[in-house]
Phi, psi and omega in degrees: 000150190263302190205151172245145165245131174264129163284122156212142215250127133172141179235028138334064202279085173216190173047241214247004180304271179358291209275007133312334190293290161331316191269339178261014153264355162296304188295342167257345163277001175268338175106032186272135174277068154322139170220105149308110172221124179274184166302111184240093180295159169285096202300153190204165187310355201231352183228170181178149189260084194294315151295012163290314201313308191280308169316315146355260175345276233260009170072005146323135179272162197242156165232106178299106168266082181305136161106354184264132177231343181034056155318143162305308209239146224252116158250171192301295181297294184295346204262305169302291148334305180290331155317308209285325194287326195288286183331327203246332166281332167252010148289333157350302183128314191289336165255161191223353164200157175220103208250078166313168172218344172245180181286318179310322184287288205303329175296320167317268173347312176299301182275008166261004191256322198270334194279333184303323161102350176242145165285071195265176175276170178258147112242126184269146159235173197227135180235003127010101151285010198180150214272172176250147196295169212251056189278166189320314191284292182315306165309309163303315190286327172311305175272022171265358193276144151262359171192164195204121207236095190261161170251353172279140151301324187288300201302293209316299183320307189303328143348288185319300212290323162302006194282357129327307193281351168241023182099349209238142159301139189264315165294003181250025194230124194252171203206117160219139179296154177311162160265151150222170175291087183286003171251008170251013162205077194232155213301306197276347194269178186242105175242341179078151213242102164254039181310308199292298168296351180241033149054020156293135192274156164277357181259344190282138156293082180292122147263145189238123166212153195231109181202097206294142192275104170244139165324000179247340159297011158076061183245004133341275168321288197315300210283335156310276219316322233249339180270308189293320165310321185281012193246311174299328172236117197247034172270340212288129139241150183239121172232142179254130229229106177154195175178179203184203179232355194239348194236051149283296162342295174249359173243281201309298181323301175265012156293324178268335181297322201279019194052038170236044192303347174292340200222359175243125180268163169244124142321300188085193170282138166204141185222200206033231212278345175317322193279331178302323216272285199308295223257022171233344165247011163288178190250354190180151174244168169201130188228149171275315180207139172291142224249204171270007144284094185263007167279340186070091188274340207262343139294013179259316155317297172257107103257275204296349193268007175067059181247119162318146155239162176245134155207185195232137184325042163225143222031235186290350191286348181281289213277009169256346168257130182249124179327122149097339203245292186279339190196193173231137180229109191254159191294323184123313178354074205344292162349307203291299202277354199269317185286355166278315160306304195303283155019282190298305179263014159259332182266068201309351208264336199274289202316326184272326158339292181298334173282319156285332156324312166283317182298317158310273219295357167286304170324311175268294183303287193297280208324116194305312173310313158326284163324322240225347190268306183300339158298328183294320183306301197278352143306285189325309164327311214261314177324300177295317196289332208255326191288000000 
């Protein structure tokens, strides 16, 4: 292969951006000729194109498409221009597959491939926690795919089993576990304890969830469950890792109406080794409803780092927590979760189990080489067929 181009209409390090990132710097530290290209918005005091940025950073290799900007949201004019640019860069020659991640890109991408006049492959991947309803627009890129890469098993099935109602050959919709960096998270490093800066006692039993706080996050539910569980124990502690726009409304506020600014910390934001560090001195996480990442990246975070996880039946989280062995996946119910906190922190032999458990099945599920051997297997493949 000469070059794979990874695509993303976004310039944003938000939703599934990282883990597009990741995985084609898996794919290049695997020896793959990769090329990223992000969103290059028209810069202004307020805008910029921060995953371009990041890719930078992190030692992506880069390719210049003039005239290509790929916006998030698909219009007419720009779209047809970014077609046109694209369309005209892969007459070239130099690529030989195109592994989209959005909608935006994939629209590009299909129709710069037909205009261009060469069969190159398509690969989509779908970060989907739940199948996306089958509308008219969706229904073309799907059956514009030469593979369709779910990071859901359920979703991957539903596909299947719907692949009429989208369009697409059923034998071309593939199934991979999500990635996470298992080696920045990994268990065994000397990350240090910020129990002391987030006011946790050492001796105190920590949950941990990284979530941005919005209404819809159910943050209602947690906070009834984690104060009746703490009434019973009063070792129990929470500390909540994110911000939001929402979240006096839905955290800070009613953390102080139950009185429990002693036993719930707000974080804040936090990033590089500060967020490993924090979320490695919880004793287990818990998380409630997936987010615009519908892969849940941040349960994925603590498995490797061998944190039990508590989440709730939904979407993608049964199947990145396995029921009994790593964690617990409860219906979400106040009752459910308040017996799950009790649960985790009267039995220290079950929490560690289970926590070795999560750190092995990340190591085996999770891992970017993995992912990044198996994108190969399937680029080879795609490669092959089309020559």
């Amino acid at each position: 292969m000469r070059q794979v181009l990874h695509l993303f209409a976004n310039h944003k390090i938000t939703g599934p951006a990282e883990l597009a990132l990741e995985t084609a710097r898996a794919q290049q530290t695997l020896g793959l000729p990769v090329r990223f290209v992000s969103a290059n918005p028209r810069k202004t005091r307020y805008r910029d194109a921060w995953l371009q940025i990041l890719a930078r950073e992190r030692g992506l290799a880069e390719v210049e498409i003039p005239g290509l900007r790929l916006p998030k949201h698909i219009g007419p004019l720009r779209s047809f221009l970014d077609v046109r640019s694209l369309a005209g860069f892969l007459r070239e020659g130099e690529v030989d597959l195109i592994h989209c991640h959005l909608a935006g890109d994939h629209y590009v991408a299909r129709l710069a491939i037909e205009r261009s006049g060469r069969p190159i492959p398509l690969v989509r991947t779908v970060y989907d926690g739940e199948a996306p309803p089958p509308t008219g627009r969706r229904r073309a890129a799907f059956a514009s795919a030469d593979r369709l890469v779910c990071h859901s098993e359920a979703v991957a099935g539903e596909l299947r089993a719907r692949a009429g109602d989208y369009g697409l050959d059923p034998t071309r919709v593939s199934y991979m576990p999500p990635p996470i960096d298992t080696v920045r998270f990994d268990p065994a490093r000397d990350l240090g304890s910020r129990r002391e800066v987030l006011g946790v006692p050492a001796e105190g039993i920590c949950f941990g969830i990284v979530a941005r706080m919005q209404t819809h996050r159910r943050f209602e539910v947690l906070l009834e469950a984690f104060q009746q569980a703490q009434a019973r124990d009063s070792r129990l502690h929470l500390v909540i890792v994110g911000r939001g726009t929402n979240q006096e409304e839905v955290a800070r506020g009613p953390v102080r109406e139950r009185g429990l600014e002693e036993s719930i910390h707000f974080a804040g934001y936090v990033s590089g080794e500060d967020y490993v560090a924090t979320l490695a001195s919880c004793d287990a996480k818990v998380f409630m409803v997936p987010g615009s990442d519908g892969t849940c990246r941040a349960v994925r975070e603590a498995l490797a780092l061998g944190l039990p996880a508590i989440v709730t039946a939904r979407g993608i989280l049964p199947e990145l927590v396995r029921h009994e062995l790593d964690g617990l996946v409860v219906p979400g119910e106040v009752c459910d979760l308040r017996d799950a906190f009790l649960r985790l922190a009267s039995d220290r032999s079950a929490r560690d189990a289970m926590g070795k458990a999560a750190r092995v099945g990340a190591e085996e599920r999770f891992a970017y080489p993995r992912l990044a051997e198996r994108y190969e297997a399937i680029y080879r493949e795609l490669c092959a067929s089309s020559s």
